[in-house]
C-alpha positions as CSV (number, residue, x, y, z in Angstrom):
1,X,-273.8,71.7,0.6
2,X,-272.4,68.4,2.0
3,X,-275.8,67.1,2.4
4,X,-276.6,67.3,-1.5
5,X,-273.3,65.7,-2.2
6,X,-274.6,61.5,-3.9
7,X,-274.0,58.7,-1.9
8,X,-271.7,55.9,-3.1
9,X,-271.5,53.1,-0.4
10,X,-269.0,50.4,0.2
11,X,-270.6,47.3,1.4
12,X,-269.3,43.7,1.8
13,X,-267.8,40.9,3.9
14,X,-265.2,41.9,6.4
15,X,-262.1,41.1,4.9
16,X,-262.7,41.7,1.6
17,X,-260.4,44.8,1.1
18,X,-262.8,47.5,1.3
19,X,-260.6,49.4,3.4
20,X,-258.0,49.5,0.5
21,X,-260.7,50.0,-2.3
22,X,-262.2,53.4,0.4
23,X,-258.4,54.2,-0.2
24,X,-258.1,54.1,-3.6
25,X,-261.3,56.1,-4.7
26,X,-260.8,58.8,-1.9
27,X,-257.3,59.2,-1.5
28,X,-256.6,61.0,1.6
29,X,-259.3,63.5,2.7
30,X,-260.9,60.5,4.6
31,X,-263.3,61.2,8.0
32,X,-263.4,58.2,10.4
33,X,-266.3,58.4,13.3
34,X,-268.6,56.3,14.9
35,X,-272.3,56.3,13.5
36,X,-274.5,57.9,16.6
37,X,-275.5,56.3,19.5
38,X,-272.9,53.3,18.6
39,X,-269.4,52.4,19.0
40,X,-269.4,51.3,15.2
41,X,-267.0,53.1,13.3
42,X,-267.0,54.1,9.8
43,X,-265.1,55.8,7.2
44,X,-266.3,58.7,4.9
45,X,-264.0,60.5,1.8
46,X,-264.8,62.0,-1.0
47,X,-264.0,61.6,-4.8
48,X,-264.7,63.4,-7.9
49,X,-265.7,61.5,-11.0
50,X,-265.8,63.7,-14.1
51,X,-267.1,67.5,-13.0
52,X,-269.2,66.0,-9.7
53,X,-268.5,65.4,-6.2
54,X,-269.4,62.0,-4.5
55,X,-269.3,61.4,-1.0
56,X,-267.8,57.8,-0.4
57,X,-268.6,55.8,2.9
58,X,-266.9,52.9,3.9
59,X,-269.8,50.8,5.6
60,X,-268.9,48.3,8.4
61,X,-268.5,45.1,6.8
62,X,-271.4,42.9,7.5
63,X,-272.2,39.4,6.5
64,X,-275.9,39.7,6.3
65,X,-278.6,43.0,6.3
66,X,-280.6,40.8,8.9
67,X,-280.3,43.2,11.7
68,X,-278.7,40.8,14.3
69,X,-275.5,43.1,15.3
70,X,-275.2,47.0,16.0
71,X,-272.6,46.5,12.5
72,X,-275.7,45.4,10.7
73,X,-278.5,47.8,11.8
74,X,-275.4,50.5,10.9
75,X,-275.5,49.2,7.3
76,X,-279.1,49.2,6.9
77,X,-279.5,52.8,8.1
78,X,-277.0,53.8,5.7
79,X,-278.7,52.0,2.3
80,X,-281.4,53.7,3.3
81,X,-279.3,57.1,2.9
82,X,-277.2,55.8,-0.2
83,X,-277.7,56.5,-3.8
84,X,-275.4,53.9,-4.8
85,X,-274.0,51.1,-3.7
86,X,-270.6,49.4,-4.7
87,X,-270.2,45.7,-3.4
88,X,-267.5,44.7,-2.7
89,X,-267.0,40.7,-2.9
90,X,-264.2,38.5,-2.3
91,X,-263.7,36.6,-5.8
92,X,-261.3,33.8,-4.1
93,X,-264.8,33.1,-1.6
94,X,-267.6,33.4,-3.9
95,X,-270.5,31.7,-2.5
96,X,-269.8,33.3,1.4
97,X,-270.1,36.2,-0.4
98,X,-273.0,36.1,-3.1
99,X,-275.8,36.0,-0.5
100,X,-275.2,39.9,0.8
101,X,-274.9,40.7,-3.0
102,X,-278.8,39.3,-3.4
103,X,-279.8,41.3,-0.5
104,X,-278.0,44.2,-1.3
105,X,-279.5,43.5,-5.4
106,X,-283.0,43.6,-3.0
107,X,-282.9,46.9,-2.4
108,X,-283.4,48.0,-6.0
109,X,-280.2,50.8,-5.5
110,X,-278.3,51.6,-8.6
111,X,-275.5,49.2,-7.8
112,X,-272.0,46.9,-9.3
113,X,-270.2,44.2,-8.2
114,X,-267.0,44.3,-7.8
115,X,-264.9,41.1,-7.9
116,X,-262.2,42.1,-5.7
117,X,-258.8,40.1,-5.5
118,X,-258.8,38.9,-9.3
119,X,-255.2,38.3,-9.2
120,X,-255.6,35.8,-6.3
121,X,-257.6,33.9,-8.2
122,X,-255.3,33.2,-11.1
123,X,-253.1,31.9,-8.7
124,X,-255.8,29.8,-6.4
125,X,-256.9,27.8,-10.0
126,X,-260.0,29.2,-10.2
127,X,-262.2,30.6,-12.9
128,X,-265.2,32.8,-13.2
129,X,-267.2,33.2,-15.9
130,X,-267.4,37.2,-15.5
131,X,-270.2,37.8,-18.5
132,X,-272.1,34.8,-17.0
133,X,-272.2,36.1,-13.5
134,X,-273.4,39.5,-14.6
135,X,-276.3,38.1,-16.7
136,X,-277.8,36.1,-13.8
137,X,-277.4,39.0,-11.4
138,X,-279.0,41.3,-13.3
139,X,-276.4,44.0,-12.2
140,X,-272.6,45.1,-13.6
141,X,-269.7,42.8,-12.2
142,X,-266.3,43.9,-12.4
143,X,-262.6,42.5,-11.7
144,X,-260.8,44.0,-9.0
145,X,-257.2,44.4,-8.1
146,X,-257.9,47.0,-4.9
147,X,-254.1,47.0,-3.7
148,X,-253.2,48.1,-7.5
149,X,-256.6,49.9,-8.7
150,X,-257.2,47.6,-11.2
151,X,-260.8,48.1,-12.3
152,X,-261.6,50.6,-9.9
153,X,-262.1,53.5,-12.7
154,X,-264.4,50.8,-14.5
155,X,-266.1,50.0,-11.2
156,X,-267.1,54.1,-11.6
157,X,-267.7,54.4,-14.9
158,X,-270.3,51.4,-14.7
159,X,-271.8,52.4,-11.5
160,X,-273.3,56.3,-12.6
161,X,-274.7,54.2,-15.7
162,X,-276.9,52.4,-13.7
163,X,-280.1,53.4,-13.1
164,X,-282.4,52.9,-10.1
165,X,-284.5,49.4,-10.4
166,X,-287.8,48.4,-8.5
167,X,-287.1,46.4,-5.1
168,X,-287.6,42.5,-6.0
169,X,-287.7,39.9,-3.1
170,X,-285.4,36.8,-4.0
171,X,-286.6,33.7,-2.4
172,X,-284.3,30.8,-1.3
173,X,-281.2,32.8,-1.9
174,X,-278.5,29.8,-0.4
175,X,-280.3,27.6,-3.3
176,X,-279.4,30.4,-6.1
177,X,-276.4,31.4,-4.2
178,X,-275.4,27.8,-5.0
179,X,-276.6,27.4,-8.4
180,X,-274.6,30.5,-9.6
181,X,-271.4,29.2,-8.1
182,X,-272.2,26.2,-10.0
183,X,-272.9,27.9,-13.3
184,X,-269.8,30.2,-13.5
185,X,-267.4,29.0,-11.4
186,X,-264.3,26.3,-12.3
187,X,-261.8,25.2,-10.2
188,X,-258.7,23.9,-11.6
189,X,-256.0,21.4,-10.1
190,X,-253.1,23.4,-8.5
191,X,-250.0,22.1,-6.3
192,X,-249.8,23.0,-2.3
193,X,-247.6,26.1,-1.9
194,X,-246.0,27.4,1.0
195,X,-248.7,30.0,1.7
196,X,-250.5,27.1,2.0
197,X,-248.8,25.5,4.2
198,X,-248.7,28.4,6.9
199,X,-252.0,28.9,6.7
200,X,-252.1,24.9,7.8
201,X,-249.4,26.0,10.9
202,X,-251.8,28.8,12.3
203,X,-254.5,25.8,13.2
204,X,-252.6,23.2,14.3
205,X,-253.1,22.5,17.7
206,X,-249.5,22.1,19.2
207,X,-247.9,24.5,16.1
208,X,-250.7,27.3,16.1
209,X,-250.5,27.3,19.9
210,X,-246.0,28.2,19.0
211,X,-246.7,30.4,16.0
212,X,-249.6,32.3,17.6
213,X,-247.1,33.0,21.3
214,X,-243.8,33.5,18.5
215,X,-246.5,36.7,17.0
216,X,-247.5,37.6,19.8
217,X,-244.2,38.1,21.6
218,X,-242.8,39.6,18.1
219,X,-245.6,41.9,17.8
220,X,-244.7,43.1,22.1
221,X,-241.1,43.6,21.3
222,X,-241.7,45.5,17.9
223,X,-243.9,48.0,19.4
224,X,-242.1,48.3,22.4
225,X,-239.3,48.7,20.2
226,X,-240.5,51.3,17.7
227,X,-242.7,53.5,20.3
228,X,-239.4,53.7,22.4
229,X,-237.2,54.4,19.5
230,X,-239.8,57.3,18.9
231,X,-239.8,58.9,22.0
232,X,-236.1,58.7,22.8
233,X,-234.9,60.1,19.1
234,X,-238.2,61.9,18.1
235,X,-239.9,62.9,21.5
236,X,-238.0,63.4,24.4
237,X,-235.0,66.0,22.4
238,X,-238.4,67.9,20.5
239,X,-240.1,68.6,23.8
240,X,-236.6,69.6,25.6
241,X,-235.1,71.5,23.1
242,X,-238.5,73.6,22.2
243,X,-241.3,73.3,24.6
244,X,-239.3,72.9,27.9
245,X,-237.6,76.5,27.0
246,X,-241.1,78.3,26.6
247,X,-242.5,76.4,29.9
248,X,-239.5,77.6,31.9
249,X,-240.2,81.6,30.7
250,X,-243.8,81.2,31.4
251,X,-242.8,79.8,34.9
252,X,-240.8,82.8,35.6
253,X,-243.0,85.1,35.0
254,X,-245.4,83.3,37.2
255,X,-244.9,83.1,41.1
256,X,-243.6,79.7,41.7
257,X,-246.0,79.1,44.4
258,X,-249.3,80.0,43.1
259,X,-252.2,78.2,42.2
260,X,-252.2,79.3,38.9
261,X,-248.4,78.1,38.3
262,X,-248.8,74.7,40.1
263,X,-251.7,74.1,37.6
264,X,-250.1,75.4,34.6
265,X,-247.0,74.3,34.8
266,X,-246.8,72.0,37.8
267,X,-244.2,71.4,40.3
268,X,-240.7,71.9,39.6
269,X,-238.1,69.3,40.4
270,X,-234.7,70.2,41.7
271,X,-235.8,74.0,39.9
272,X,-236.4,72.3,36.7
273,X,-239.3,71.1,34.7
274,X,-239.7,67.1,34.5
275,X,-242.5,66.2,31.6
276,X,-243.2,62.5,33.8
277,X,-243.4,64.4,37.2
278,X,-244.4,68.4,36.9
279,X,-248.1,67.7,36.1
280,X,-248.5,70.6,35.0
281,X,-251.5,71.1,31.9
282,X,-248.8,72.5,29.5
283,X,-246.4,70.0,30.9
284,X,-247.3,66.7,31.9
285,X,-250.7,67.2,30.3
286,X,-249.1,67.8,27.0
287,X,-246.3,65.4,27.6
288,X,-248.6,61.9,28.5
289,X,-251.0,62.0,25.3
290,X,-248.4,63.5,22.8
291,X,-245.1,62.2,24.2
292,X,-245.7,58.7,26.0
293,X,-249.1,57.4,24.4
294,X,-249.0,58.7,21.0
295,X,-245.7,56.9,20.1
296,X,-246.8,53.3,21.3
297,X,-249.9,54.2,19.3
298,X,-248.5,54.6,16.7
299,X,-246.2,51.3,16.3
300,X,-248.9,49.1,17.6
301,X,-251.3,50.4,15.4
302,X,-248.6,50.1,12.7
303,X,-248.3,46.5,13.6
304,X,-251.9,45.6,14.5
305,X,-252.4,46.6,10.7
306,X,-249.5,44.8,9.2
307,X,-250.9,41.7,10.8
308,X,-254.4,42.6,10.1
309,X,-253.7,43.1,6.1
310,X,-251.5,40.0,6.1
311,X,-254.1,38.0,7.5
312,X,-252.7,36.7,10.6
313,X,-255.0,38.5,13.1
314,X,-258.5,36.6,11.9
315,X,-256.6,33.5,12.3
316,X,-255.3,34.4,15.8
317,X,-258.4,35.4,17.3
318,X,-260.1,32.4,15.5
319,X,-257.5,29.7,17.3
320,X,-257.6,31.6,20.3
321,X,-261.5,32.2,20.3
322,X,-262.0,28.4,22.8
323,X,-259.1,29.8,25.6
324,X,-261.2,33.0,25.6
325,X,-264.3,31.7,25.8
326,X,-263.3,30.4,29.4
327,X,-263.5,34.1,30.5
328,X,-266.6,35.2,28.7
329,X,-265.3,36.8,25.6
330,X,-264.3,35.6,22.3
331,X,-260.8,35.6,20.3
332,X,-261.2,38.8,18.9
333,X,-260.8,40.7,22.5
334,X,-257.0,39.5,22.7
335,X,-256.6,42.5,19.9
336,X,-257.1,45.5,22.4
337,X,-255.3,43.1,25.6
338,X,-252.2,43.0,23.2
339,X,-252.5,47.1,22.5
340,X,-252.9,47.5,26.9
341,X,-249.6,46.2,26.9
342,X,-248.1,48.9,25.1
343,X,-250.6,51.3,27.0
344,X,-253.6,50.8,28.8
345,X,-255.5,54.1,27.0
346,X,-255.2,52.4,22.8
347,X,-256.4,49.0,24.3
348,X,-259.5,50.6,26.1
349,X,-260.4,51.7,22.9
350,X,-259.7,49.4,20.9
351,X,-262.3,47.4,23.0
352,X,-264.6,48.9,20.1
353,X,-264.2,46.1,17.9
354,X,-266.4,43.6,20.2
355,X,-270.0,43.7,19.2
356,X,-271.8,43.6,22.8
357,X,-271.6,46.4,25.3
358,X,-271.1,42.8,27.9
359,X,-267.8,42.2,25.9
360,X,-266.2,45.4,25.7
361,X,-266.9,46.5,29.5
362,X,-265.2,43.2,30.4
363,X,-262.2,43.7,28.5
364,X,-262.1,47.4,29.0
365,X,-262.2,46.4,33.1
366,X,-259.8,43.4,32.9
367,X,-257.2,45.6,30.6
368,X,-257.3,48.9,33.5
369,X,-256.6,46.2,36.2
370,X,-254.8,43.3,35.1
371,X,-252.8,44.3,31.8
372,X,-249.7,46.3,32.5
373,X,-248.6,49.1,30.4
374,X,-245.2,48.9,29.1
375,X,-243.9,52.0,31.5
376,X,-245.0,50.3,34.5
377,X,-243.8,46.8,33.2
378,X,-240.2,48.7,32.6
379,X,-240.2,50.0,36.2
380,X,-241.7,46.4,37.4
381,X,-238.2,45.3,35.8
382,X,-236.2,47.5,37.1
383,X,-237.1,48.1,40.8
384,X,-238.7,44.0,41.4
385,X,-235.7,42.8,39.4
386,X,-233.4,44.2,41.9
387,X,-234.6,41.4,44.0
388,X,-234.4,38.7,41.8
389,X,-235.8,37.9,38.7
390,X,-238.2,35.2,40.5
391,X,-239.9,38.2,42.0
392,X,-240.4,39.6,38.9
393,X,-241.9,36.4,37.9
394,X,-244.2,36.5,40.8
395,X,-245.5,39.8,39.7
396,X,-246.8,38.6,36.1
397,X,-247.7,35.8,37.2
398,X,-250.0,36.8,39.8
399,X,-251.5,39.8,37.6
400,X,-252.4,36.5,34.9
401,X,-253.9,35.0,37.6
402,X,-256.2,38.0,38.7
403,X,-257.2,38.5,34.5
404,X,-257.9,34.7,34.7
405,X,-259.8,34.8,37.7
406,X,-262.0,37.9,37.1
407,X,-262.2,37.0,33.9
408,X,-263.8,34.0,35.0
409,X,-266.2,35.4,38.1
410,X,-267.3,38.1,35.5
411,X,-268.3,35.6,33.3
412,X,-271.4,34.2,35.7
413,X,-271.7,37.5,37.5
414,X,-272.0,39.8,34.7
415,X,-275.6,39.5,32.4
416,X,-275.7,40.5,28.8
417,X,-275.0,39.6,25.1
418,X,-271.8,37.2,24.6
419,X,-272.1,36.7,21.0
420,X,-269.8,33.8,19.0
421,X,-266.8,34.9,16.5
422,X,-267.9,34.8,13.5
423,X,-265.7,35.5,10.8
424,X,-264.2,35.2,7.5
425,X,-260.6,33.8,7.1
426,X,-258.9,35.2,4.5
427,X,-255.9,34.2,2.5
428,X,-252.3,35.5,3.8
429,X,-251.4,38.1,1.4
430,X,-248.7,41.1,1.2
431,X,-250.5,44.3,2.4
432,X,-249.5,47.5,0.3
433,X,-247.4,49.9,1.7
434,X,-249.4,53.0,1.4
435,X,-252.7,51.6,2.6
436,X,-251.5,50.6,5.8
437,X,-250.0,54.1,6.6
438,X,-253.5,55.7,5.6
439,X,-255.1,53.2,8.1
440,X,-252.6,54.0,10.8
441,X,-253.0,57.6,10.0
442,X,-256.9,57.5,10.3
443,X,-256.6,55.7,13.8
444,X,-254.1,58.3,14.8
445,X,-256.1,61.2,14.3
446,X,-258.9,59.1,16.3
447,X,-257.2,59.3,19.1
448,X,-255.9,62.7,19.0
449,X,-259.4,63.8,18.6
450,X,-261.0,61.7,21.0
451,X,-258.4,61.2,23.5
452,X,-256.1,64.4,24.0
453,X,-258.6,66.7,25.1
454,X,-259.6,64.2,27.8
455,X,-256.5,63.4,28.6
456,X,-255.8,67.2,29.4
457,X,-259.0,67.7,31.1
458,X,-258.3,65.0,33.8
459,X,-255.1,66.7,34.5
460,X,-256.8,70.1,35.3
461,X,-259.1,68.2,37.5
462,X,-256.8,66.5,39.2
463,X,-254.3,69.5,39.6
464,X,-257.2,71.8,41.2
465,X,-258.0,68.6,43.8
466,X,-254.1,68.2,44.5
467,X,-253.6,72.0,44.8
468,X,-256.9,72.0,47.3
469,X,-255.0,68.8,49.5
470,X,-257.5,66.4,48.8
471,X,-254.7,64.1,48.2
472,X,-253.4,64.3,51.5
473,X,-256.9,63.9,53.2
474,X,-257.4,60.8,51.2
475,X,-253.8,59.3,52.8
476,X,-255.1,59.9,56.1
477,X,-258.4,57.7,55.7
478,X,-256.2,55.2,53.5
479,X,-253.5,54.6,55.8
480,X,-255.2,51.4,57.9
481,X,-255.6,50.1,55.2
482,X,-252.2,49.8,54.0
483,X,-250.5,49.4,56.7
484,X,-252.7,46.4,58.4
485,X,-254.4,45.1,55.4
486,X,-251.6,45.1,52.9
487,X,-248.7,44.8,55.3
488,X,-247.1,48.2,54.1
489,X,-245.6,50.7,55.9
490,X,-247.4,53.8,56.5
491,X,-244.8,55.8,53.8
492,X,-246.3,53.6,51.3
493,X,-249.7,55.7,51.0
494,X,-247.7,58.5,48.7
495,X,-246.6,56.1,45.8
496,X,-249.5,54.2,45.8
497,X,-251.7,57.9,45.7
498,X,-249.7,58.8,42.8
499,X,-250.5,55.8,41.1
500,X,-253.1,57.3,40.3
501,X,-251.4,59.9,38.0
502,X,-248.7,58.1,37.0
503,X,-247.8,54.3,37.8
504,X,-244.2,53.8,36.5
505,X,-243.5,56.7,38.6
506,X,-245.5,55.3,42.0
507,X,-243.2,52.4,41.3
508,X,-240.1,54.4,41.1
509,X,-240.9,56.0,44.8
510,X,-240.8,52.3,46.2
511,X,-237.6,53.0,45.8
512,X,-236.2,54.2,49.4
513,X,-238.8,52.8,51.3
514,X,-236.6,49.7,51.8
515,X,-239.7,47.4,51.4
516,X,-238.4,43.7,51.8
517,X,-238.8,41.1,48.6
518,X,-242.2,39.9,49.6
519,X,-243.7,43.9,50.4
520,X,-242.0,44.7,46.7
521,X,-244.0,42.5,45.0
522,X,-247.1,42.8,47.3
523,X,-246.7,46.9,46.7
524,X,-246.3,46.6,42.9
525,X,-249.1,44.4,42.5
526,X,-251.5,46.4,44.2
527,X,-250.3,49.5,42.4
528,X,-250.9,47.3,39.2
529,X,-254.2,46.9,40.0
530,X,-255.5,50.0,41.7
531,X,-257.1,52.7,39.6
532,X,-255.9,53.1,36.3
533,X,-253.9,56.0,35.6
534,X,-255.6,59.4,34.8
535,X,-255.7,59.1,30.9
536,X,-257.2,55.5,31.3
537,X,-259.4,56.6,33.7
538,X,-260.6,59.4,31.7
539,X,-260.8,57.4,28.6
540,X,-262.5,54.4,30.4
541,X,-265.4,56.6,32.0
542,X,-265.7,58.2,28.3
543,X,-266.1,54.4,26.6
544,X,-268.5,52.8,29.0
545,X,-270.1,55.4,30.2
546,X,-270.8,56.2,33.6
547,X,-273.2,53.6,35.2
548,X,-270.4,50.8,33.5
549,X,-267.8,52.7,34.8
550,X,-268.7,53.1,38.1
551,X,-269.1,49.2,38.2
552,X,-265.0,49.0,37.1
553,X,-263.9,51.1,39.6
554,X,-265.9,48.6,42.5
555,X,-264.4,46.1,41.1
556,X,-260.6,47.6,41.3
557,X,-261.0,48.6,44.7
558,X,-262.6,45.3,45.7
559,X,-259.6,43.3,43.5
560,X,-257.4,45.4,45.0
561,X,-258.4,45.2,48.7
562,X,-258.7,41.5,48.7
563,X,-255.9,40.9,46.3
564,X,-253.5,42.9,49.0
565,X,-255.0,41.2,51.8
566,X,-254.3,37.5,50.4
567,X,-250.5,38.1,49.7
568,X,-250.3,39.7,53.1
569,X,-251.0,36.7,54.2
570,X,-249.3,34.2,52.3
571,X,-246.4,36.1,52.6
């Protein structure tokens, strides 16, 4: 029955407010998924006009139907599919906009224009002759306030009018594109305000370079902040005071030594259960997508969309987009290097936003080596920091080094697509409320979708090769290695094993080895570096695929080999 259901699709610029308009029509029975055999994600809702149902898909925003990006080959499959098409155009940016609105007028869909932002205008001085517009498109045009509905219900009404027209090919579109801005468009005298003038901040070379580090560090300190917040007051009492109490029954009736306990429930510490430690599938397996990733999740993506509706996060990648380049990628991949901060497992997915497979494999590799998450940055704190705070220092500043460095080597070394950053800038504006929760929301179930059965997988897997000692058989061949490559002592080999399943903890069992300054950063470094822990490494093999992935994990081990050896030696 779905199939049958009409087609209404949102298509436009990026940064036009589609998102907010997909909110208002569909409210909040929204789907969001990537089209097939792509990492481009779309939206799909439904709303009911009058006694019908329409499905409403939120098409990636595109600035041209020339396929020259997997975004726009997306958007040309679905016109194909669509019965009608709303366009969605910013009204403050009217000739950027105007030539996807011929193309799209091209197709001969049933089709209006919707003029979003008309309040912005007003304020901006300028005017559009709405009546004058419509006549030389041929097609309805409408003023839009998205973040209030304004004109949305017209936008409707006006679209299941229309009627299907013949395909026409419009030649020279730039020269009507211009003669229409001409024709209806006046701009009017209007003072400098202070939007204005932090808009002028973000670009300034000395003052955007302040601003952009002042956001950035914000942004780090708010998400740490609110994803802590979370799981201390939220988290951590709901999965002691009702999970931990069922877990402990279960483990009684189960023999505390069997296989089927120790993979179930884990390992009990001091006779208790410990949600970091037990690794158990109903405990730590639970505990590490629900309780540690979930919550940073959460505030970052609450965050990333605060700054992405305000309009900050165009602007940042835009001033950053020359440092970037340096390494191979373009401004936009400092978005999911922000999230690995917070945790490594949002960041490698949030890699989707890059338009080449090249990009998104290097970012996805430098964030699982390079880019500590906050849990192992609060034991890098607390265990370095007993040393000193310089050693602390040392630590971040040789794991900037090694993203630079890579970075840079993967930029020769590695062959494919490195496309520019192109996009819009839009206007700062306040983002409403309820839109950015129903963004956040949508991301959220992403990743509990995608992500948590994954996550729980790799934990069986992992459990069954720990329960069959392939851990320890792995120590024995590892332990030249560390002892006369990385200067370690042979104890050593356990943390850095269990790195592997969790990295704040590895840290943690540094602890009474009595490592001297020098082996404390040396060890943390190389636990930094070395494979990712399980939920990134499940997630990573997931997003790349495996013949990318496989091509990470040489170059962890080889970083991390060499990386060890060189401090060894300068130490």
């Amino acid at each position: 029955m779905e199939d049958k259901k009409k087609k209404i699709l949102l298509l436009g610029n990026p940064n036009v407010g589609k998102s907010v308009f997909f909110s208002r029509v569909t409210g909040v029975r929204v789907v969001a998924s990537n089209y097939p055999g792509t990492t481009v994600s779309y939206a799909k809702g439904y709303t009911k006009i009058k006694e019908d149902v329409y499905e409403v898909i939120d098409v990636p925003g595109i600035y041209s139907l020339e396929p020259a990006s997997d975004a726009e080959r997306v958007a040309s499959s679905f016109i194909k599919q669509g019965d009608y098409i709303i366009n969605i155009v910013d009204a403050t940016n009217l000739e950027r906009n105007l030539y996807l609105t011929l193309q799209l007028i091209e197709t001969g869909k049933p089709m209006v224009v919707a003029l979003n932002f008309a309040d912005e205008i007003k304020h901006r001085g300028i005017e559009i002759d709405r009546d004058r517009l419509e006549k030389l498109l041929g097609v309805p045009v409408v003023f839009t306030v998205a973040l209030t509905g304004q004109g949305i219900k017209r936008v409707l009404e006006r679209l299941l009018r229309e009627k299907k027209r013949e395909p026409k090919r419009i030649r020279n579109k730039w020269g009507v594109v211009g003669r229409m801005v001409m024709t209806v468009q006046r701009i009017h005298h209007r003072h400098h305000t202070f939007v204005n003038f932090l808009e002028d901040i973000t670009f300034h070379p000395f003052l955007g370079l302040v601003s952009a580090l002042l956001m950035v560090l914000v942004s780090f300190f708010l998400i740490r902040i609110i994803g802590e917040t979370i799981i201390s007051f939220i988290i951590d009492p709901a999965f002691e005071l009702l999970l931990k109490p069922i877990l402990l029954k279960i483990s009684a009736l189960l023999s505390n030594s069997s296989m089927i306990h120790d993979i179930v429930i884990g390992e009990l510490i001091e006779g208790d259960i410990d949600f970091t430690q037990s690794f158990g599938l109903l405990s730590t397996g639970i505990y590490v997508p629900f309780g540690m990733v979930l919550p940073y999740i959460f505030s970052f993506y609450l965050v990333l969309s605060l700054l992405e509706d305000i309009g900050y996060l165009p602007r940042l990648a835009v001033f950053l987009d020359r440092w970037m380049h340096k390494i191979g990628l373009h401004g936009y991949a400092i978005i999911p290097t922000i999230l690995g901060l917070g945790c490594n497992v949002p960041g490698v997915l949030a890699t989707r936003i890059l338009e080449s497979r090249l990009q998104r494999f290097v970012t996805a590799t430098l964030i699982s080596i390079a880019i500590p998450c906050s849990a192992l940055q609060a034991m890098i704190i607390g265990y370095v920091g007993n040393y000193g705070l310089r050693y602390v220092f040392f630590v971040y500043l040789i794991l900037f080094l090694i993203w630079i460095i890579l970075g840079f080597v993967l930029r020769f070394v590695a062959k494919g697509f490195r496309p520019e950053l192109l996009i819009e800038i839009p206007p700062y504006r306040f983002p409403g409320i309820s839109a950015i929760f129903k963004k956040v929301w949508m991301r959220i179930r992403g990743f509990i979708k995608e992500a948590v059965p994954i996550v729980l997988a790799g934990v069986f897997v992992v459990n069954i090769l720990y329960v069959l000692k392939v851990f320890d058989y792995v120590a024995k061949i590892a332990s030249p290695l560390i002892t006369t490559v990385w200067g370690l002592p042979e104890k050593a080999i356990a943390p850095i094993l269990i790195g592997f399943l969790r990295k704040d903890v590895a840290v943690g069992l540094l602890s009474p080895l009595n490592l001297s300054p020098f082996q404390a950063v040396t060890a943390t470094v190389v636990l930094s570096i070395f494979f990712p822990c399980i939920a990134t490494f499940i997630v990573l093999l997931k997003e790349l695929g495996i013949k990318d992935f496989l091509k990470a994990i040489g170059l962890m081990l080889i970083t991390t080999v060499l990386v060890g050896g060189i401090l060894n030696l300068i130490w």
